[in-house]
C-alpha positions as CSV (number, residue, x, y, z in Angstrom):
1,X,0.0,0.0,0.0
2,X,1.2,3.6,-0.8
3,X,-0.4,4.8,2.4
4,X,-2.2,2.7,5.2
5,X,-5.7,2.6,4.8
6,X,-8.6,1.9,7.1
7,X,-12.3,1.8,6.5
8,X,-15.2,3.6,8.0
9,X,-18.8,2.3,8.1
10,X,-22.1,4.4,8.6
11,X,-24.4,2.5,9.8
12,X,-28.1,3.7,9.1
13,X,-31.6,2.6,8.8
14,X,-31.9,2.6,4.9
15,X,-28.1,2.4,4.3
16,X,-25.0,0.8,5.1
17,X,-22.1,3.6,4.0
18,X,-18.8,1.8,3.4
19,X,-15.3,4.1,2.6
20,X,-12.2,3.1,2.0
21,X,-10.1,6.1,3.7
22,X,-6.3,7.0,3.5
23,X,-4.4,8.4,6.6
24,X,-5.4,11.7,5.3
25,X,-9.1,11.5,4.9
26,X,-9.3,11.1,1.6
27,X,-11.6,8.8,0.3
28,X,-10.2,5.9,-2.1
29,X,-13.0,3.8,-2.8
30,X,-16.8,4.2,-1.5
31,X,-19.8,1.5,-1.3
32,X,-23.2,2.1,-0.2
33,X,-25.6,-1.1,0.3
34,X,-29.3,-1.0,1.8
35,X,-29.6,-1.7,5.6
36,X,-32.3,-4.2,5.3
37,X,-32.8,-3.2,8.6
38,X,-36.1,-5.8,9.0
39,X,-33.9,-8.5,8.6
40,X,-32.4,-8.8,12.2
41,X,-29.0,-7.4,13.8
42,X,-26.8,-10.8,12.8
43,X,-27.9,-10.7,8.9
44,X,-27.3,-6.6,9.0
45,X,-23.6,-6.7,10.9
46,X,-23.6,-9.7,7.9
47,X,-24.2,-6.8,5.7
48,X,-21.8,-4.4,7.4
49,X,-18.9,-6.9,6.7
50,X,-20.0,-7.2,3.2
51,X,-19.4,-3.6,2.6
52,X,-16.5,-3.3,4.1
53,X,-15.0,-6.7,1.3
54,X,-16.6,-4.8,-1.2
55,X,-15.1,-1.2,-0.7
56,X,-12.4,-3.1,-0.3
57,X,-12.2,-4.9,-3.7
58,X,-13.3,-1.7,-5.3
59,X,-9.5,-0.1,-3.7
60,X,-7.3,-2.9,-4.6
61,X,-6.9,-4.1,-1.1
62,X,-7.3,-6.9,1.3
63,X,-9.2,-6.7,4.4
64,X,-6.3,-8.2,6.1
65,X,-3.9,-4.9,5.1
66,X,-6.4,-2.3,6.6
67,X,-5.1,-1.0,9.9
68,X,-9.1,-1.1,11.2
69,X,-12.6,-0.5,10.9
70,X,-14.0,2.8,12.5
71,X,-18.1,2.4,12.9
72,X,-20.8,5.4,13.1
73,X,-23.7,4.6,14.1
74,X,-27.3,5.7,16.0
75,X,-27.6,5.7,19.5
76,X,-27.5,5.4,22.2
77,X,-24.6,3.7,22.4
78,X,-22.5,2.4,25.3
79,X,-18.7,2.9,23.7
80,X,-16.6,1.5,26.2
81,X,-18.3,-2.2,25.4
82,X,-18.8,-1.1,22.0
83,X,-22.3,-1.6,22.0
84,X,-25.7,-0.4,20.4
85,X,-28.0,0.0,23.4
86,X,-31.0,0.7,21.5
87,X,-32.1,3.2,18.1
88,X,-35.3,4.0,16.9
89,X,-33.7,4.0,13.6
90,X,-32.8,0.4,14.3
91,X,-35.8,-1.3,15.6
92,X,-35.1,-4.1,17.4
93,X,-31.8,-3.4,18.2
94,X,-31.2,-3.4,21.8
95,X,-27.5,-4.4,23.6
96,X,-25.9,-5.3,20.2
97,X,-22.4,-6.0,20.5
98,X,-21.6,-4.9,17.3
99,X,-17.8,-4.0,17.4
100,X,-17.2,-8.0,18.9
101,X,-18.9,-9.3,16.3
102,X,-17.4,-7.9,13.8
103,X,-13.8,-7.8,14.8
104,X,-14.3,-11.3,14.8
105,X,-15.9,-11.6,11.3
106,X,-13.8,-9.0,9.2
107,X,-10.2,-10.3,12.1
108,X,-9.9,-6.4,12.5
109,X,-9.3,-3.8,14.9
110,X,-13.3,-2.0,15.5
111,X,-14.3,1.3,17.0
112,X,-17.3,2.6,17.8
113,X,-19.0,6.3,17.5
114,X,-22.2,8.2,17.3
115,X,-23.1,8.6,13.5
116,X,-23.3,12.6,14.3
117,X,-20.4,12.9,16.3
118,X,-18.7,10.6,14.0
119,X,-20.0,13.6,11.2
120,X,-18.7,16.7,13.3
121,X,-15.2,14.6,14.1
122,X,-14.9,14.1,9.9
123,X,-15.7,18.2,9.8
124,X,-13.3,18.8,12.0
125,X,-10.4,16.2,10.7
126,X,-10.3,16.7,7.3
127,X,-13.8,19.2,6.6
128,X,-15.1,22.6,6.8
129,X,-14.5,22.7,10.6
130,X,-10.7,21.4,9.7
131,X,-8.4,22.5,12.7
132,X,-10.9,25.0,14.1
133,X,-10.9,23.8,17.7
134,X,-14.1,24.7,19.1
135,X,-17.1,23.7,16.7
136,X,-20.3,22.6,16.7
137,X,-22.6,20.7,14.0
138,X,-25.7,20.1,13.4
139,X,-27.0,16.8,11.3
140,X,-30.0,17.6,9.7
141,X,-31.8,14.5,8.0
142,X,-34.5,12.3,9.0
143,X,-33.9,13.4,12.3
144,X,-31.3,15.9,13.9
145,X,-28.5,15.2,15.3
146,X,-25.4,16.6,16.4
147,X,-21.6,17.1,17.8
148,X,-19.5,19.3,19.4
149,X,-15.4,20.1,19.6
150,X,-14.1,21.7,22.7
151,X,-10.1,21.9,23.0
152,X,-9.5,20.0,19.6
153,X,-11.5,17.4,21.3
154,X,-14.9,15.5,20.8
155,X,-17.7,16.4,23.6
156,X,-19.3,13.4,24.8
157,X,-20.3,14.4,28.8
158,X,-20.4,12.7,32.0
159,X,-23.4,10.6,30.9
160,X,-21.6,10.0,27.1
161,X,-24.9,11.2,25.8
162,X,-23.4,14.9,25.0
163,X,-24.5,16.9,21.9
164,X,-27.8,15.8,21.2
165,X,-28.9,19.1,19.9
166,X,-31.7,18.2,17.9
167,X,-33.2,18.0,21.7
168,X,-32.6,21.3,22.4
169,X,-35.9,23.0,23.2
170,X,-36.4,26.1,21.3
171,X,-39.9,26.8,21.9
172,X,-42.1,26.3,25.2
173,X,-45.5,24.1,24.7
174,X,-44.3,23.3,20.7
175,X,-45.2,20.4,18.3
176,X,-43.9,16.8,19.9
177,X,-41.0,15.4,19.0
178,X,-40.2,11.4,18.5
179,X,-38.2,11.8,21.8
180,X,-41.2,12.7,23.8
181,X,-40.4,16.2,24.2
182,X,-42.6,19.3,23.1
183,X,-40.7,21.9,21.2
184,X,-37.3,20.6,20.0
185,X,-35.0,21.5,17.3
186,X,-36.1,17.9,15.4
187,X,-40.0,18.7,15.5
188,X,-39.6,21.8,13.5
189,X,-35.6,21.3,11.2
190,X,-36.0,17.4,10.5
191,X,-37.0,16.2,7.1
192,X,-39.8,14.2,8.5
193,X,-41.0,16.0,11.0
194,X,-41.2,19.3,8.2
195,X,-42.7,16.5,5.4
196,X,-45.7,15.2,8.3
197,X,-46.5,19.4,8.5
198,X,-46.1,19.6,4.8
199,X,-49.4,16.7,5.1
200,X,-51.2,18.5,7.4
201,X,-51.4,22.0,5.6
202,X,-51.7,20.7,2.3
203,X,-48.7,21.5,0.9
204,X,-48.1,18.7,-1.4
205,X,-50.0,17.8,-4.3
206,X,-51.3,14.3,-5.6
207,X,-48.5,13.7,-7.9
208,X,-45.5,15.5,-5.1
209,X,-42.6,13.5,-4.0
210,X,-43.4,14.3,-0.2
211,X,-39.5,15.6,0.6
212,X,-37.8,18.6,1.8
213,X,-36.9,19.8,-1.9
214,X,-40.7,19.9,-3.1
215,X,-41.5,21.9,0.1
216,X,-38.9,24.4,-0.5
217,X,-40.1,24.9,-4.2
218,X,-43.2,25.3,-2.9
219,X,-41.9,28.2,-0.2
220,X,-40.0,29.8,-3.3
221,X,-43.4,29.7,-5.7
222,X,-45.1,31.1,-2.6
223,X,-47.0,28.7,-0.8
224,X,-47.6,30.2,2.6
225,X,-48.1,27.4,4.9
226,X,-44.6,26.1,3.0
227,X,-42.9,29.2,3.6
228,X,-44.0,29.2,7.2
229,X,-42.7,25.5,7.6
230,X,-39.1,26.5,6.0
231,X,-39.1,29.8,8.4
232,X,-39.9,27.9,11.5
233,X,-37.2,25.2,10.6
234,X,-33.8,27.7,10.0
235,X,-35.8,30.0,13.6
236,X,-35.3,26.4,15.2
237,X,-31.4,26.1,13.9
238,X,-30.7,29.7,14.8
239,X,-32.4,29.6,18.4
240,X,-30.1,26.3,19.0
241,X,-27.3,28.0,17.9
242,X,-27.5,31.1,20.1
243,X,-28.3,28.5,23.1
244,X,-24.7,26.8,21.6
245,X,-23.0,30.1,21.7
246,X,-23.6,30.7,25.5
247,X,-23.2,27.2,26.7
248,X,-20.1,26.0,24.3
249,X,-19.0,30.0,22.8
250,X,-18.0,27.7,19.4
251,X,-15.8,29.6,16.6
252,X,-17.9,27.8,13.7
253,X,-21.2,26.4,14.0
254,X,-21.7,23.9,10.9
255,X,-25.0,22.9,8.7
256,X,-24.9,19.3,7.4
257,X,-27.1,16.4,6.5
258,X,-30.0,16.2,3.6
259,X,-32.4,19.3,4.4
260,X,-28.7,21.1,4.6
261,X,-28.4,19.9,0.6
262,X,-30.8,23.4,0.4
263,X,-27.2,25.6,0.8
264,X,-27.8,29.2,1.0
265,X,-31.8,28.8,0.9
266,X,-31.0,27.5,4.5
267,X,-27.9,29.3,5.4
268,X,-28.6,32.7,5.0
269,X,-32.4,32.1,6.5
270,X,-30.2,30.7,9.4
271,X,-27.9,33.7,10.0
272,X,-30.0,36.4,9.8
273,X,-32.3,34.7,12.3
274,X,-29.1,34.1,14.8
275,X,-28.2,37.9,14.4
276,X,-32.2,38.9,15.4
277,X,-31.7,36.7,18.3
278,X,-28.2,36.8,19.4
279,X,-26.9,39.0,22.2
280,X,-25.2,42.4,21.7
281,X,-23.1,42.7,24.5
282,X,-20.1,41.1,22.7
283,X,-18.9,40.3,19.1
284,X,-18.0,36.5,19.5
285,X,-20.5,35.2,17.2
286,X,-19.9,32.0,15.7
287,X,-19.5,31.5,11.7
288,X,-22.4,29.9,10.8
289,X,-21.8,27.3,7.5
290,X,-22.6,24.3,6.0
291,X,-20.4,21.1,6.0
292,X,-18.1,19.8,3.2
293,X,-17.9,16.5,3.6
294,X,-21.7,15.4,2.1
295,X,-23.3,12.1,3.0
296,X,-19.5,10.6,3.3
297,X,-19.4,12.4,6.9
298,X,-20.3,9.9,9.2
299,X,-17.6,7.0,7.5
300,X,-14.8,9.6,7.1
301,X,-15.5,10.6,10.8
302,X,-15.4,6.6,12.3
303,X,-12.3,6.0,10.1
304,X,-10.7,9.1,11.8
305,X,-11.7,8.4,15.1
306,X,-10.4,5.0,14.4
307,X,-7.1,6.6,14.1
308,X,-7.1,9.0,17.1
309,X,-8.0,6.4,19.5
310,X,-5.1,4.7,17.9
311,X,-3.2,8.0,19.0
312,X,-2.5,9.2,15.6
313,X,-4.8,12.3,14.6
């Protein structure tokens, strides 16, 4: 090999993402393969290996000359036994030992991350948040996760449940989210909690794909109850943010995940709430962006987290 090599896997609940990553985050070979997430944990970690032979035939290597296998995926997650505890994106999965089992299918050193954290860690190794030592990101897909970076370090709290901030609460007595909660960051900036309003007020049409895309069309063509949706969403991001400014004062504050595909139709929305609602008695805002790294975030994070518990980011 010119370089080592090592592989990260993003685990989620409609695909497996498999990257063959060099020692500088730069991705050789990539593989994507549906979850299959209904057919049980042993014939999806089946799956999991599978990616990780086939990203690996796709970059001219052998599984037996990767230095390891770093794994993102949903929590919670107990790291120190390297264990899913349970995931509503995983149903069924509850105390899955999944970095035993496959360190003894694949013969390979395993790690094991949060899929967001595993995201901000890739923004911060090789990314937009690249050597910027206090960061924050949000992960805005199906649902909304997060990470943070304090002192070139990942955030995980005395609980290891730290940066969760799709729970934030932005708004008191607002819409429920799957946690249980009223008023969180995920009821109002997640693609399916923003598609299930899109139902209720009628903003899609018979023959509409029901996505984030067709409701921002419909905000830009003018639909008001879509436009209220897309403002309520990037109000949401900015109120976290400033909530993130006081409790972590972050440098950069990153956008990532699908609905974050939008670019500057959510950026800009984004800032110029934060500057409504920030404070005034000092100038430390935050640069507020979007992530580089695209849907490869998560596997280019585990295969860097890989290599700093290894001690050598």
């Amino acid at each position: 090999m010119p370089t080592e090599q090592l592989i990260g896997l993003d685990l989620g609940g409609t695909n497996i993402k498999a990257r063959l990553v060099d020692a500088q985050g730069r991705v050789v070979a990539a593989q994507d393969m549906p979850t299959y997430v209904e057919q049980g944990t042993e014939q999806v970690i089946s799956r999991m290996a599978d990616a990780v032979r086939a990203v690996c035939d796709l970059g001219r290597v052998r599984v037996a000359e990767v230095a390891g296998v770093g794994v993102a995926a949903p929590g919670p997650l107990d790291m120190k036994r390297g264990v899913i505890e349970k995931s509503v994106n995983l149903p069924g999965w509850i105390d899955v030992p999944i970095v035993k089992q496959l360190t003894r299918t694949l013969r390979r050193p395993v790690t094991l991350l949060n899929d967001a954290s595993a995201a901000c860690f890739g923004e911060y190794w090789v990314g937009a948040g690249m050597c910027v030592d206090e960061l924050a990101m949000f992960t805005l897909g199906t649902g909304v996760g997060g990470g943070l970076v304090s002192g070139g370090r990942l955030v995980f709290g005395g609980f290891a449940q730290a940066g969760e901030l799709g729970h934030i609460i932005v708004t008191r007595d607002g819409r429920l989210c799957g946690c249980g909660q009223h008023g969180c960051v995920e009821a109002y900036a997640s693609e399916s909690h923003m598609v299930r309003r899109g139902r209720e007020l009628g903003v899609f049409g018979d023959d509409d794909a029901e996505n984030v895309p067709t409701l921002l069309a419909a905000a830009k063509s003018g639909s008001e109850p879509a436009q209220r949706i897309w403002a309520d969403c990037c109000h949401a991001i900015a109120t976290a943010c400033v909530t993130l400014q006081h409790v972590l004062n972050p440098r950069l504050i990153l956008l990532g995940g699908g609905v974050a595909a939008a670019g500057d139709d959510i950026l800009l929305p984004v800032r110029t709430a934060y500057a409504s609602l920030a404070w005034q008695m000092t100038s430390d805002a935050p640069n507020i962006e979007l992530a580089a790294l695209g849907s490869s975030a998560g596997a280019i994070g585990a295969a860097g987290w890989f290599l700093h518990r290894r001690g050598a980011v």
